[in-house]
N, C-alpha and C positions, 0 to 999 in steps of 0.2 A: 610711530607705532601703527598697527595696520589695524584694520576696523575691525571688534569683534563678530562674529559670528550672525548670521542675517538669522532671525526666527526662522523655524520650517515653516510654519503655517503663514507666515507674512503675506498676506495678499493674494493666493494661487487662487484660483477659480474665480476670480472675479468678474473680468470680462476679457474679449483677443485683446484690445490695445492695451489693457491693463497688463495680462499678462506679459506682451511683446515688451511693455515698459518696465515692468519687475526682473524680466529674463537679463534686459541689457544689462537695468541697475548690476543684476550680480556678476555678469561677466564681467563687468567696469572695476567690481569689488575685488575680485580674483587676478584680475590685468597688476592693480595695483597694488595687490599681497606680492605679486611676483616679484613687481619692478622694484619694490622695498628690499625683498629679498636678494634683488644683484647689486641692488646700490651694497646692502651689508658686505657681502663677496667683495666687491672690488673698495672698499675700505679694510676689509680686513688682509686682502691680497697686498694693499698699498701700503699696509703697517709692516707687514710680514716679507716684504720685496728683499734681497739681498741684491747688493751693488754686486756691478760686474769690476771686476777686477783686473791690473794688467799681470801680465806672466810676469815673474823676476824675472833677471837677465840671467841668459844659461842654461834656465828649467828646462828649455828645449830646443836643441839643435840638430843639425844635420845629422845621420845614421854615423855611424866609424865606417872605416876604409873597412872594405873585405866584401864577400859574398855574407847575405844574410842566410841563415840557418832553414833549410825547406825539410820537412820530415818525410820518410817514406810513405808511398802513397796506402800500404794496408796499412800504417799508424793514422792516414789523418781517417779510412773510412772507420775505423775500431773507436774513435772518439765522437763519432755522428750519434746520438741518441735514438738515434731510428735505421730500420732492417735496409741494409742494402744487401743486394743480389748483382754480381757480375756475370752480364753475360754478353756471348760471344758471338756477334753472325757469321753465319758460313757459308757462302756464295758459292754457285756453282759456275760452270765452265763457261755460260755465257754471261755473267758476274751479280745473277739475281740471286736473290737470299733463299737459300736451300735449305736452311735452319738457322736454330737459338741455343747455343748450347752454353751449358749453367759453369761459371768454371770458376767464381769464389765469392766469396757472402765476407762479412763482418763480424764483430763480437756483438751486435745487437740479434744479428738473424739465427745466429746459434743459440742464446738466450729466448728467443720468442719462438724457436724451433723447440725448444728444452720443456719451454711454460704448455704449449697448444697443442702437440705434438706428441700424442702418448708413445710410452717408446715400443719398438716391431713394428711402429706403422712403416717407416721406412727402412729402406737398407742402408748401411753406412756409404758416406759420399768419400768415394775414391778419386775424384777429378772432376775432369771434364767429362760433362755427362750432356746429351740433350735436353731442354729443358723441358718438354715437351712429355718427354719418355719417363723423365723421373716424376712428371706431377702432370698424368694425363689429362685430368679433368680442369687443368688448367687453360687449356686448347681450348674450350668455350668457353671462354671468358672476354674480357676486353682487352686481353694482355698482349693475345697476337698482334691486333692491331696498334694499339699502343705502340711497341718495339718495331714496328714498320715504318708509323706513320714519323717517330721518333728519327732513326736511320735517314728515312725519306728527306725529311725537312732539314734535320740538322737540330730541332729545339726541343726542348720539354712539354710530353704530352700527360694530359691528365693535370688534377686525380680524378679520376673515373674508380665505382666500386666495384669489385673484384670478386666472387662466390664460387666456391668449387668444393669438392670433400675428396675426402684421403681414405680408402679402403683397406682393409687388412684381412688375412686370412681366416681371422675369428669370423668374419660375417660384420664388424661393427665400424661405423664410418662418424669420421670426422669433417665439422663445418669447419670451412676456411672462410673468414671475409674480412676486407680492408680497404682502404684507401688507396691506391696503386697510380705511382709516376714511373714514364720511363724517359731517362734521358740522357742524348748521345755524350762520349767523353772520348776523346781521342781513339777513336776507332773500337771502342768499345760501349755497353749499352749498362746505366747503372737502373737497374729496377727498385725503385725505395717502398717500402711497407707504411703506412702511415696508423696507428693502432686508434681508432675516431669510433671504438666501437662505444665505448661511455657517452662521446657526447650523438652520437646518430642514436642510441637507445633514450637518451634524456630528450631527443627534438620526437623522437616517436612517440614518448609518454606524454610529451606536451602536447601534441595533437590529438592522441586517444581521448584523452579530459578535456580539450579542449584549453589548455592552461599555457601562460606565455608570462615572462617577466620584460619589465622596461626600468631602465634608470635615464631620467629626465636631469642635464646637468643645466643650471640655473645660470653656472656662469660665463657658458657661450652660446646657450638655449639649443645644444646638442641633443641627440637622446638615440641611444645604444640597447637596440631592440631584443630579442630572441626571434628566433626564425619566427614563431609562430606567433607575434604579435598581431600581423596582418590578416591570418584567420581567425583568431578572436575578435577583433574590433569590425568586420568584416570588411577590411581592404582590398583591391586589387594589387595587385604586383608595382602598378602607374603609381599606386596613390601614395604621397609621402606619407613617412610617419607621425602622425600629429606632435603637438609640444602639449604640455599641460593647457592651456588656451584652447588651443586647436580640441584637444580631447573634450571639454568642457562645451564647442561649439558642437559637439556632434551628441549632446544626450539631453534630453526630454527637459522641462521648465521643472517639473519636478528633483530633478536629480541635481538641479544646481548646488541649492544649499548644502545637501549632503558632502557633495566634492567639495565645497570649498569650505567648510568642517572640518575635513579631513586633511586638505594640503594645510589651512591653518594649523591646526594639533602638530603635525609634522614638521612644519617651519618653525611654529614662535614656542609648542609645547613640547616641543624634540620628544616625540611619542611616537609611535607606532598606532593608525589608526584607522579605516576602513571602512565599505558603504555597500551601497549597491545602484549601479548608474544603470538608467532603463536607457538603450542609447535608438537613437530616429535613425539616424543615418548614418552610413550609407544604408541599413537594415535595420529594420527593430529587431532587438534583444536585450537579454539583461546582463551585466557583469558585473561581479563582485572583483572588488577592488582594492586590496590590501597594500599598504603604504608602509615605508619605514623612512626615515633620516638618516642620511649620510654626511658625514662632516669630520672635517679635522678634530682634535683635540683643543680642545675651548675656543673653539671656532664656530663661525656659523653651520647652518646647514648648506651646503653645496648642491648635494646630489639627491632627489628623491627616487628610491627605489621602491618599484612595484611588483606586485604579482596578481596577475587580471585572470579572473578564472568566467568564462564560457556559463553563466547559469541558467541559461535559457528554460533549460527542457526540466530542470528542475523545479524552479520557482512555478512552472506554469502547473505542473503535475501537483505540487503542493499546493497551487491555488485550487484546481481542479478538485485535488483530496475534502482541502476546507470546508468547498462549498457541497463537497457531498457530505461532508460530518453534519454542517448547518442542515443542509436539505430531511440527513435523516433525525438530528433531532427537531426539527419542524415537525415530520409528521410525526416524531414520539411523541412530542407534545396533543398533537390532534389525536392522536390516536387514547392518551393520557386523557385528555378531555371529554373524549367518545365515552368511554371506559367509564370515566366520574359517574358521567352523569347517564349510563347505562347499569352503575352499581345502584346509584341511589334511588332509579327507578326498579330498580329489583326488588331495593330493599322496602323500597313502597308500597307493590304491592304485592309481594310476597306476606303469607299469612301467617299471623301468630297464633300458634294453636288455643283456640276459646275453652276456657275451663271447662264448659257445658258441654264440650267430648265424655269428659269422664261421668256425668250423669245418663249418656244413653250409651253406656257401655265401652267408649275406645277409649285409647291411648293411644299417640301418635309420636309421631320421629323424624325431623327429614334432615337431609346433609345435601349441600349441593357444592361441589367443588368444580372449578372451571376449570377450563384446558388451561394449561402454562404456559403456552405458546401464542395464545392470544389476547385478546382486547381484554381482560379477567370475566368479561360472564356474555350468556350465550341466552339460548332460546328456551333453556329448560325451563317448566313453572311446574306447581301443584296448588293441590287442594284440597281441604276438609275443612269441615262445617255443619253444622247442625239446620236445619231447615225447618221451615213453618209445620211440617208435617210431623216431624218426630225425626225421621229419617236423615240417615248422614251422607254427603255427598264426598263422593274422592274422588280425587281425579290427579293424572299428573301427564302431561305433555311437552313437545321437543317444538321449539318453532324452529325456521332453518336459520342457520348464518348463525355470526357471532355480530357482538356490538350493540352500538342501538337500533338498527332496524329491528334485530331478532328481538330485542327486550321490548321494541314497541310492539309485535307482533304479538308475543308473547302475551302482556300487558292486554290487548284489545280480546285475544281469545277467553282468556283465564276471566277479564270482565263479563267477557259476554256469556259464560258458560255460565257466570253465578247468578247473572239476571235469571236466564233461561229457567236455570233450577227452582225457581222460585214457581213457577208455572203447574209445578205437581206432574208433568210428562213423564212417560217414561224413559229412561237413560238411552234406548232408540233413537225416539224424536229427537233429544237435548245432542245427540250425537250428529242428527241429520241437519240441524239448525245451524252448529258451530259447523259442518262442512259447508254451510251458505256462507255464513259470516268469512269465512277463510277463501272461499272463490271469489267473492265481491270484491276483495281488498286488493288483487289483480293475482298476475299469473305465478309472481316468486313468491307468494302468501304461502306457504304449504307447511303442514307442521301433522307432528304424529303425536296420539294421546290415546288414554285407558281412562274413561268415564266411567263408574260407577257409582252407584247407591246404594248405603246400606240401610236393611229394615231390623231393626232391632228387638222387636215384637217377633219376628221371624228369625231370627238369627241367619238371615240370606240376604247376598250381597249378590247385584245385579249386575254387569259390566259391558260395556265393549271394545270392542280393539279397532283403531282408526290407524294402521299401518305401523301401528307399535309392539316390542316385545312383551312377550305376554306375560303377568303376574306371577311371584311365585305365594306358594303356600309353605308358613314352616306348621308343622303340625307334630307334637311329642319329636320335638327336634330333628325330625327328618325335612329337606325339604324337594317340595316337586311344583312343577310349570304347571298353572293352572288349564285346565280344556280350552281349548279354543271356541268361541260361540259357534252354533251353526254353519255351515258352509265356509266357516274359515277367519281370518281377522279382514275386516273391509282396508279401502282402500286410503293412504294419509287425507290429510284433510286440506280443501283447496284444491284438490286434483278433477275431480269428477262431480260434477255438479249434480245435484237431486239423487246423489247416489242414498243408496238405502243401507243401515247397519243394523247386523240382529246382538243378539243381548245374550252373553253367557249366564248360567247362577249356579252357586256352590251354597253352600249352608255351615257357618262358620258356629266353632265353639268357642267355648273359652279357653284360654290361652295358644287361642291361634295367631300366630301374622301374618299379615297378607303384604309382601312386599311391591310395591311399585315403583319402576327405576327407569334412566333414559339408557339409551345403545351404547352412550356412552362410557359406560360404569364395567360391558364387559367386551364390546366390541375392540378388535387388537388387528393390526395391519399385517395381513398373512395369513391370518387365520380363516376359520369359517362361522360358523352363526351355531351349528351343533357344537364344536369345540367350548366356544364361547359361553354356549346357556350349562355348560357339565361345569367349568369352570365355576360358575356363577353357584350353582348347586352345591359341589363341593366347599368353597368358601363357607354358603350361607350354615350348611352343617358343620361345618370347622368350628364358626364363631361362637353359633349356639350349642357347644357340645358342652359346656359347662352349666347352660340355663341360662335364661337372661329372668333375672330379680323385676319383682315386684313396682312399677314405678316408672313414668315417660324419661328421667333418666337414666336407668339401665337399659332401658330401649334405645335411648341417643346411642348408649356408647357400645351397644350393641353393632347400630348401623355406622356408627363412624369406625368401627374396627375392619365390618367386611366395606366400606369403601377403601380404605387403607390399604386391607390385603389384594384388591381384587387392582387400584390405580396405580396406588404407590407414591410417592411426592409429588410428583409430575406427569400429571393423566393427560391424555394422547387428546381425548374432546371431555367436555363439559359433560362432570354425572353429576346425576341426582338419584336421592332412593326415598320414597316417601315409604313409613313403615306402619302399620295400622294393628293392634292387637286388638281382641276382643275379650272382654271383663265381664264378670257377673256382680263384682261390689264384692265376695266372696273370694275367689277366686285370686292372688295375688301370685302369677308367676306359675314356675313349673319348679 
């Protein structure tokens, strides 16, 4: 019995002599699967031999007296399974061949003229015709020369293939092609048709794919290739056809155990079974290797038939795929990671609005939805807060980028703004300090915001614009873009160092909102910055055309309605909209 199956992993990587030593072990293994395999062969040949026997006396003798029986010569061409053409040379006066003329066919070429041959392509054959004149485009072919070199010699030329087409007066042409012999017969030339279109279409399709079959016979260690076995395996024309052995010496330390897996399953498990051999030489490639068993009826196996298919350009593209799936979830994951701990820093220092709003007059709201397309959160932040003064601070700002840069940048502004406020400055100064803090931190620091302060002894809120869009007002449900400060909004922050910002102020009632929001919330690709802020307008009057109720909840769901109408599931960048009403304790709503 042959030796089970070697483990895959048995030993491979371990070291060169290691490996050089595990390689032979299994060709040694496979040598003697084989050799087991023809010893079964030639016992099961020796069971199954039939004695040769002598003739009885009688069973054959001499022919009887007489002429033996010769058939007429159109009966014996009528009985050929293949096209003959009779034809005729015609020499001229100094006795060189002047023509080929066509002068009788068989019952095959009438049948395969019937099958290829739509009928009006030709005119009916009256005789002797030249052969030339009836099928002109046969004249460039191999066939002239053929019927010469045939004549010439005396022997059979070819098969050479043959291509030509057949015109007709619709405009529509027929392909002629085949195999084509010619050869001499008593003064006459027989041209035979060979019909090889199935198997030259089966040798084309096996080279298109790259695909070739082998049957390996065990009991004379023969093997009966397909043309294309030697461009699969990558042979020269020199190079024999390997035996199973031979093919086993030409593929990688790895690929042993698999083959001989598989010629096992095949011999001892009469199965059908198959691999993939990574082969060295004469080339590296890989080929998949499909097996079957071949054998008598309760007989050994004899014969292993194969089908070896070319996988080179496949497996390598599938490796190629792989490692681009790996690669991109590698950085899902990083980017997954970034994200984490770019949310949790958000949610750190993002503010929870302090009850002690509603004692100096607001109520607050903010939504911040991030772009869908990116890392989940960006550079947006806000602010509100009550301060040592009385006074409320607001504030909302865009740092750039997404991730965690933008959420640290973010993070270090939003901190420094609320130290600063502590100072009692005015929103100016607190504006020109955070443009220090944003150019120190280097040159991609730059982030746009709308600072303000509100005095609630005054019922006026101070503000400025640091290259952000500017605040809206909803007032008795109408809403409009608050003034611009003096000479205009300054410049983002981080851009121009010691630059200077002046201070808008409006004088707010009660049940006013002051909305503050990032570019994100209305800014749209195509559009313009006018469109955008009507846009913006519109919505905000849409949402509030019912009233928004008494309470920092109807305010939420106030603002979470116009970001909804204005983003939609899947906003293009990161909005945010911080929203600020002003209360008298009285006053609950509109």
């Amino acid at each position: 019995m042959a030796d089970e199956p070697v483990g895959v992993g048995d030993g491979i990587g371990d070291s060169t002599d290691t490996r050089k030593s595990l390689t032979g072990g299994r060709l040694e293994a496979l040598e003697r699967l084989l050799a087991e395999q023809r010893g079964e062969i030639a016992r099961y040949a020796a069971e199954h031999s039939v004695p040769v026997r002598e003739p009885p006396d009688g069973a054959c003798g001499p022919p009887p007296p007489g002429p033996s029986p010769v058939p007429p010569a159109p009966d014996l061409l009528d009985a050929l399974p293949i096209a003959v053409m009779l034809v005729l040379p015609v020499f001229d006066e100094r006795g060189e061949v002047r023509d080929f003329c066509y002068v009788g066919q068989n019952a095959a070429t009438l049948e395969r003229s019937a099958r290829d041959i739509p009928a009006g392509r030709l005119p009916p054959w009256s005789g002797s015709v030249s052969l030339f004149e009836r099928f002109p485009n046969m004249a460039d072919t191999p066939i002239p020369r053929l019927l010469a070199e045939a004549l010439r010699t005396g022997r059979t030329q070819g098969p050479e293939m043959a291509e030509w087409s057949l015109s007709s007066p619709d405009g529509r042409v027929v392909r002629m092609s085949s195999e084509v012999r010619a050869t001499p017969c008593h003064g006459l030339l027989l041209l035979t048709w060979e019909g090889e279109q199935e198997t030259r279409t089966a040798q084309a399709a096996q080279r298109l794919v790259r695909v070739c079959w082998a049957e390996w016979n065990l009991g004379d260690g023969t093997v009966e290739p397909s043309s294309a076995l030697r461009d699969v395996l990558g042979l020269s024309a020199s190079q024999p056809v390997p035996d199973l052995l031979g093919l086993a010496r030409m593929v990688a330390p790895v690929s042993l155990v698999p083959l001989y897996e598989v010629i096992y399953d095949v011999l001892l498990r009469k199965r059908v079974a198959e691999c993939d051999l990574h082969l060295v030489r004469p080339s590296e490639r890989i080929v998949r290797f499909v097996a079957e068993p071949v054998r008598p009826e309760h007989g050994p196996v004899w014969t292993v038939r194969a089908v070896l298919h070319d996988v080179t350009d496949d497996r390598y593209s599938r490796a190629r795929a792989e490692q681009a799936v790996r690669e991109a979830r590698a950085q899902r994951q990083r980017a997954d990671a970034i994200a984490e701990v770019a949310e949790r820093l958000r949610d750190a220092v993002l503010p929870r609005f302090p009850a002690e709003l509603a004692r100096h007059g607001i109520e607050a709201a903010a939504v911040y939805r991030p772009e869908a397309r990116a890392a989940r959160v960006g550079g947006d932040w806000y602010k509100a807060r009550v301060l040592p003064s009385g006074q409320v601070l607001i504030a909302l700002g865009d740092a750039r980028g997404h991730g965690l840069d933008a959420v640290t940048l973010m993070a270090k502004l939003r901190s420094a703004l609320a130290g600063l406020a502590f100072t009692g400055e005015l929103v100016e100064a607190l504006t020109g300090w955070l443009n220090m803090v944003a150019c120190d931190d280097g040159q991609e620091s730059t982030a746009t915001a709308v600072i303000g302060r509100y005095h609630p002894d005054q019922g006026l809120l101070r503000w400025t614009c640091a290259g952000h869009p500017r605040p809206i007002l909803l007032r008795e449900r109408r809403a409009r873009l608050l003034d611009p400060p003096p000479g205009g909004p300054g410049p983002p922050l981080g851009v121009l160092p010691g630059e200077k910002y002046a201070a808008a102020e409006i004088l707010l009632y009660p049940g006013d909102v002051v909305l503050l929001y990032s570019d994100g919330l209305i800014e749209r690709r195509g559009s313009d910055l006018d469109q955008d802020c009507s846009r913006l307008l519109q919505a905000a009057d849409s949402c509030a055309r019912g009233g928004i109720p008494p309470g920092d909840q109807a305010l939420d769901a106030y603002v979470q309605a116009l970001v909804h109408q204005l983003t939609g599931p899947h906003p293009e960048d990161d909005a945010t909209v911080l929203a600020i009403r002003v209360t008298d304790g009285d006053i609950g709503g509109w």
